[in-house]
C-alpha positions as CSV (number, residue, x, y, z in Angstrom):
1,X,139.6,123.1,70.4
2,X,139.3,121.1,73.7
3,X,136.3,123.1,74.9
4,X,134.3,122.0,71.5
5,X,135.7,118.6,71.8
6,X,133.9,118.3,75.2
7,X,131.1,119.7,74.2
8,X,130.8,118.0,71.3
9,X,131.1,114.8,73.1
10,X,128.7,115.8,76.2
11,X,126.2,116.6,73.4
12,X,126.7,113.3,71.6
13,X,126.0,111.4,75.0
14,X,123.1,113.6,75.4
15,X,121.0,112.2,72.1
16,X,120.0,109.2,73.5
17,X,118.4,111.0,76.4
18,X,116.7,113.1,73.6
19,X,115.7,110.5,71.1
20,X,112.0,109.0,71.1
21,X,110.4,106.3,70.1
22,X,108.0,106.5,67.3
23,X,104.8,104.5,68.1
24,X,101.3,104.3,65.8
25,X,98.5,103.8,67.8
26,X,95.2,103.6,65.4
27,X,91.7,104.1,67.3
28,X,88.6,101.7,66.9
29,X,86.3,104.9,65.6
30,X,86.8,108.7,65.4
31,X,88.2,110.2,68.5
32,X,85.8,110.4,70.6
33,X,85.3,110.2,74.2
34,X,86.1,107.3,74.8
35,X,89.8,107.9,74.1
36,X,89.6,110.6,76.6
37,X,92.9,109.4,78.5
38,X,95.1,109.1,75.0
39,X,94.6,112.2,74.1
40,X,95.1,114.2,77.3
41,X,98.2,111.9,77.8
42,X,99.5,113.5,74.0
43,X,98.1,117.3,75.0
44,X,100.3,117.1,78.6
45,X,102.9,115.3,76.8
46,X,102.8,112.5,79.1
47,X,104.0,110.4,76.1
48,X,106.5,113.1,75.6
49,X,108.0,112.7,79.2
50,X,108.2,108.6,78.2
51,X,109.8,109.4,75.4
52,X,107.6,108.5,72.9
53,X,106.3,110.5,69.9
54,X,102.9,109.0,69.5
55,X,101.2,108.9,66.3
56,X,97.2,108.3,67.1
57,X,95.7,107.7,63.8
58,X,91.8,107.1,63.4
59,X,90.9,104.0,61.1
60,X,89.2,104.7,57.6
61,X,87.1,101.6,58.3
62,X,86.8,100.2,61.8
63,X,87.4,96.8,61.6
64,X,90.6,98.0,60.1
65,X,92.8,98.2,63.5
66,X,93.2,94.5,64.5
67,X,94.3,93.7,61.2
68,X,97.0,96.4,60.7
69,X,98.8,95.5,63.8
70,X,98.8,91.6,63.2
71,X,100.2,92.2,60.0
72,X,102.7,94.9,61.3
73,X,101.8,97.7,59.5
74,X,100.5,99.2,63.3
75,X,102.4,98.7,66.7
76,X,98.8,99.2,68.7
77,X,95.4,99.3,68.5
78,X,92.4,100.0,69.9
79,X,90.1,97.1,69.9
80,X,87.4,95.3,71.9
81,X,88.0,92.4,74.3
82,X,85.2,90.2,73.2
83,X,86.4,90.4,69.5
84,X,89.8,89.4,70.3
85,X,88.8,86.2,71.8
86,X,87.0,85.9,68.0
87,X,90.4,86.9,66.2
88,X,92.6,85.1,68.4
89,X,90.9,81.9,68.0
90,X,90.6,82.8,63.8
91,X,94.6,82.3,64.2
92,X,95.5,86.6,64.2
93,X,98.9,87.2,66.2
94,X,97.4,90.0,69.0
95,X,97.3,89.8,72.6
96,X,95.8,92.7,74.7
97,X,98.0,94.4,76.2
98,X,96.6,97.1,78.4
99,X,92.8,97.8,79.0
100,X,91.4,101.9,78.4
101,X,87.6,101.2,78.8
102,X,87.4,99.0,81.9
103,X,83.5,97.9,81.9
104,X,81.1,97.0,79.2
105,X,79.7,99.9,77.2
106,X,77.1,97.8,75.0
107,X,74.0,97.5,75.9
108,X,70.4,96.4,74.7
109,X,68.4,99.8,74.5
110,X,64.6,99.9,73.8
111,X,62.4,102.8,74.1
112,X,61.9,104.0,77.5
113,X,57.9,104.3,77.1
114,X,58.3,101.7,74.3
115,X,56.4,97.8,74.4
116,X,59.7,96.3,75.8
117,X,59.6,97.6,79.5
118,X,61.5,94.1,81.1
119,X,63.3,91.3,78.7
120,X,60.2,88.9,78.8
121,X,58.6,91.9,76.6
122,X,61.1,90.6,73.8
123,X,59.2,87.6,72.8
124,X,57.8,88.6,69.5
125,X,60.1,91.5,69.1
126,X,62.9,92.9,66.7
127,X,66.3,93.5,67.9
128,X,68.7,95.3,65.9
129,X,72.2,94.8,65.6
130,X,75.8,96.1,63.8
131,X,77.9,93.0,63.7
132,X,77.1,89.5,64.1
133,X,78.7,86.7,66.6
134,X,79.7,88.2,69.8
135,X,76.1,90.4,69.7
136,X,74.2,87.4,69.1
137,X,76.0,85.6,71.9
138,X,74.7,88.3,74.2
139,X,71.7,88.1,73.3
140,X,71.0,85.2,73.7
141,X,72.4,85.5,77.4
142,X,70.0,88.1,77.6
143,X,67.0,86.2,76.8
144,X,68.0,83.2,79.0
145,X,67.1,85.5,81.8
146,X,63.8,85.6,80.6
147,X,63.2,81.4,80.0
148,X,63.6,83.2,76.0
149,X,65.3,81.9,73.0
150,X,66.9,83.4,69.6
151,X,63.4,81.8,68.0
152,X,62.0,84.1,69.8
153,X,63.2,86.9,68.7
154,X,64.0,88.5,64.6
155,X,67.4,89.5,64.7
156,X,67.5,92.3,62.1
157,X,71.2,94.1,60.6
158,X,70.6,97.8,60.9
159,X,74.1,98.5,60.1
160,X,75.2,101.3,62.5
161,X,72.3,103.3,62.5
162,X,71.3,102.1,66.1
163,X,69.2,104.6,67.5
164,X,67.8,105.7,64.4
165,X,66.0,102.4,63.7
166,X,64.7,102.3,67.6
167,X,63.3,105.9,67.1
168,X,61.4,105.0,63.6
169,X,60.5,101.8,65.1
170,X,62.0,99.3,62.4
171,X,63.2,97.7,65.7
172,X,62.3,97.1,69.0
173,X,65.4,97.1,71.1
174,X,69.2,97.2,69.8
175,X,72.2,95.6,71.0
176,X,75.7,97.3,70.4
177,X,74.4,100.8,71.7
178,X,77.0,102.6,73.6
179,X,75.2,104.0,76.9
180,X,77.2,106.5,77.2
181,X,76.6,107.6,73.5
182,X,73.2,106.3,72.5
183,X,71.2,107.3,75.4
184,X,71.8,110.9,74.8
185,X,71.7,110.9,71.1
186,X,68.1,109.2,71.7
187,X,67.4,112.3,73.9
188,X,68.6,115.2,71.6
189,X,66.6,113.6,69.0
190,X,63.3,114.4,70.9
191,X,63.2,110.4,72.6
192,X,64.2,108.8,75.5
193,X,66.1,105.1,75.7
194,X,66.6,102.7,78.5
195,X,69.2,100.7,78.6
196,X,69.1,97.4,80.0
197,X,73.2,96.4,81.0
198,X,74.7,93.3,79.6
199,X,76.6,92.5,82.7
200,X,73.6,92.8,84.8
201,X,72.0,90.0,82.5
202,X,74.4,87.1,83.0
203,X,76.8,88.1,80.6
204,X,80.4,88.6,82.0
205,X,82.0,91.8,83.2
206,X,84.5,92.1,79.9
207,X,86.7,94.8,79.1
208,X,84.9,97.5,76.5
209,X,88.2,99.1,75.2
210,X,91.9,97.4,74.9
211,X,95.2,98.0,73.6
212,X,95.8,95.6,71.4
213,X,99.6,94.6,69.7
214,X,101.3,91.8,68.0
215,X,103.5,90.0,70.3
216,X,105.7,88.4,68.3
217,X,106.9,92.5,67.6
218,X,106.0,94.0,70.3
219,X,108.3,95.8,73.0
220,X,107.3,95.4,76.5
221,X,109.4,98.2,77.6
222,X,107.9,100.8,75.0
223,X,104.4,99.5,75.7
224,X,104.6,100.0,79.4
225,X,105.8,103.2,79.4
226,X,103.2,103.8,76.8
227,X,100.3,102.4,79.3
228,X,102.6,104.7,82.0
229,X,101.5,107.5,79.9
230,X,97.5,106.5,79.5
231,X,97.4,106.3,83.5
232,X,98.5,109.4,84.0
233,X,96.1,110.7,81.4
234,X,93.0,109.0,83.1
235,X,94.1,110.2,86.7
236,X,94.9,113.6,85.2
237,X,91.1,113.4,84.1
238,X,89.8,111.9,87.4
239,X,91.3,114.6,89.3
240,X,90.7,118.0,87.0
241,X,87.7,116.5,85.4
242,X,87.2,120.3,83.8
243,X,90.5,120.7,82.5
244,X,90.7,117.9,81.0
245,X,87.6,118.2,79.0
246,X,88.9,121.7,77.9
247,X,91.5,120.0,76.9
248,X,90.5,117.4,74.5
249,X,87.6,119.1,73.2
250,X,90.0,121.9,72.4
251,X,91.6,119.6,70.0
252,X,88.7,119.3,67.3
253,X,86.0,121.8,66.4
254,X,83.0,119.1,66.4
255,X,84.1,117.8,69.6
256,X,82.2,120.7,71.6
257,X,79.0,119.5,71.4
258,X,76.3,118.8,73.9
259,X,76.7,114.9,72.8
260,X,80.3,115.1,73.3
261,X,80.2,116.7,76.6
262,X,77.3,114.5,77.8
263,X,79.4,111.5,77.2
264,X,83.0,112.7,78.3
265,X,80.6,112.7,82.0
266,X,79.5,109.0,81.3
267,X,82.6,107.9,80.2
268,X,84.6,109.4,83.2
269,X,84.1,106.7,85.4
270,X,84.9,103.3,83.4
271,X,88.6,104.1,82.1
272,X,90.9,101.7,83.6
273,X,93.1,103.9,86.4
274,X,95.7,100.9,85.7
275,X,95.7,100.1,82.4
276,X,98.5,97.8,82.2
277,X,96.9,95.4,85.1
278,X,95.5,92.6,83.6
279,X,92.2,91.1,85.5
280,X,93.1,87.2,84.3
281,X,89.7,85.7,85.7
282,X,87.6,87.8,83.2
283,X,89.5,86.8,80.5
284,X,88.8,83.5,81.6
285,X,85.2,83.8,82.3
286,X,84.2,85.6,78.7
287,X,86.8,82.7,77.0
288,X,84.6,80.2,78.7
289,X,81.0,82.4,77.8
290,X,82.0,82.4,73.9
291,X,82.7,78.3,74.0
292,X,78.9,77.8,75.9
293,X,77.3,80.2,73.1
294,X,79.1,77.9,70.5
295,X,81.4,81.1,69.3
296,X,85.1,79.3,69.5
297,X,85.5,75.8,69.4
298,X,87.6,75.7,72.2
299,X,89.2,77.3,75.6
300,X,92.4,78.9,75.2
301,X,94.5,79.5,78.1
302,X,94.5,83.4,79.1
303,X,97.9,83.5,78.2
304,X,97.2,83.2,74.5
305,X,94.8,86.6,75.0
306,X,96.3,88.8,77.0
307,X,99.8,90.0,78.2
308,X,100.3,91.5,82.0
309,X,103.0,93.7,80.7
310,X,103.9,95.3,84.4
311,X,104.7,91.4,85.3
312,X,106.7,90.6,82.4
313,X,109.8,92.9,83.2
């Protein structure tokens, strides 16, 4: 009887050890690349060994993920930096919380033996775009560069059928092409693109890809062990580059593609190796961008954007 007492009592004390914490985590798209560090933290249970059980759910409509998590029905998602400055300033509770794409992915793509062969070329031009606001803002950074205006350009809504409208030539040039999707797409399609990058056209350096959470729920203890977890996932793909593609294309058929694999290379060397470290300047900067293009109305401190989570313990 003694002997099951105690070992009924060493296993009680042991549950806490044992129990996880259950997290949702819903993506901006599809998995894809670009969530290369999520997903080999959840296949070499990285989250596991954090104890966390980690549900990573893929949105049905991708301006979905923001929304869910300020209204609690999320703990985190995946979202873009310079849309939070947008959604912050529309009054939604988020803050970003770590970063998993560390540079800007967007860029404005023409075709590489197309009329638009340097951003003076534009004047006259179509540019095709997704969503409206922070794409406009770029361009017309873009433009600047070139003594251009928006009145010199026809902005035209292509939905998401980017390099599709560049290749039939509905458009000139996009903006909101991933380069290291669209570029290769263009390619296996029988065309080639040229990308010409945002932050090499005035535009801040921003953050592609962020974790995004409601603070007013959010626990800084499960969120940086989280982010512990992602780290390890993008040095675990920095160091055994092959692996780790093995590994996450193992985890869906349509993954093994040559677009796929083309883009896990690209993508390799912008994830964040510290994803919890919050770069406060470029908040600032972009904040400060988005008032100049007449986007927000005013500057908010970096505070009410983003959270350093390593410095709050």
């Amino acid at each position: 009887m003694k002997h099951f007492t105690l070992a009924a009592a060493l296993a009680i004390l042991a549950q806490p050890a044992l129990a996880q914490d259950k997290v949702t985590l819903i993506l901006d798209w599809f998995v894809n690349p670009d969530h290369g560090p999520i997903i080999v933290a959840q296949e070499k249970g990285f989250f596991a060994e954090e104890a966390l059980e980690v549900e990573v759910v893929a949105p049905a409509d991708p301006s979905d993920p923001p929304k869910l998590v300020a209204a609690g029905k999320a703990d985190y998602a995946i979202s873009y930096q310079p849309q939070l400055h947008l959604q912050v300033h529309e009054g939604l509770p988020l803050k970003r919380v770590g970063t998993l794409v560390a540079t800007p992915l967007n860029c404005l793509m023409v075709k590489a033996d197309g009329p638009v062969q340097e951003i003076a070329d534009l004047k006259g031009k179509k540019i095709g775009y997704s969503v409206s606001g922070v794409e406009e803002a770029l361009v017309g950074q873009i433009l600047r560069t070139a003594g251009l205006t928006m009145d010199d350009i026809e902005m035209v809504n292509v939905n998401w059928s980017l390099s599709p409208a560049l290749i039939a030539g509905q458009v000139d040039a996009t903006i909101g092409a991933y380069r290291n999707f669209e570029l290769t797409q263009m390619r296996l399609e029988g065309a080639e693109g040229k990308c010409f990058f945002v932050e090499e056209q005035g535009v801040p350096t921003y953050d592609e890809l962020i974790f995004v959470a409601n603070p007013e729920r959010m626990d800084p203890d499960r969120t940086r062990r989280l982010l512990h977890a992602v780290e390890r996932g993008a040095q675990y793909m920095i160091n055994h580059p092959d692996e780790a593609w093995e590994l996450f294309s193992a985890t869906a058929p349509d993954l093994r593609d040559e677009l796929n694999a083309e883009a896990w290379k690209d993508t390799l060397p912008r994830f964040s190796q510290s994803p919890a470290a919050l770069d406060q300047g470029r908040y600032a900067r972009f904040e400060a961008f988005l008032h100049e293009a007449g986007l927000v109305d005013g500057v908010l401190p970096v505070s009410d954007l983003a959270l350093d989570v390593g410095a709050a313990q």
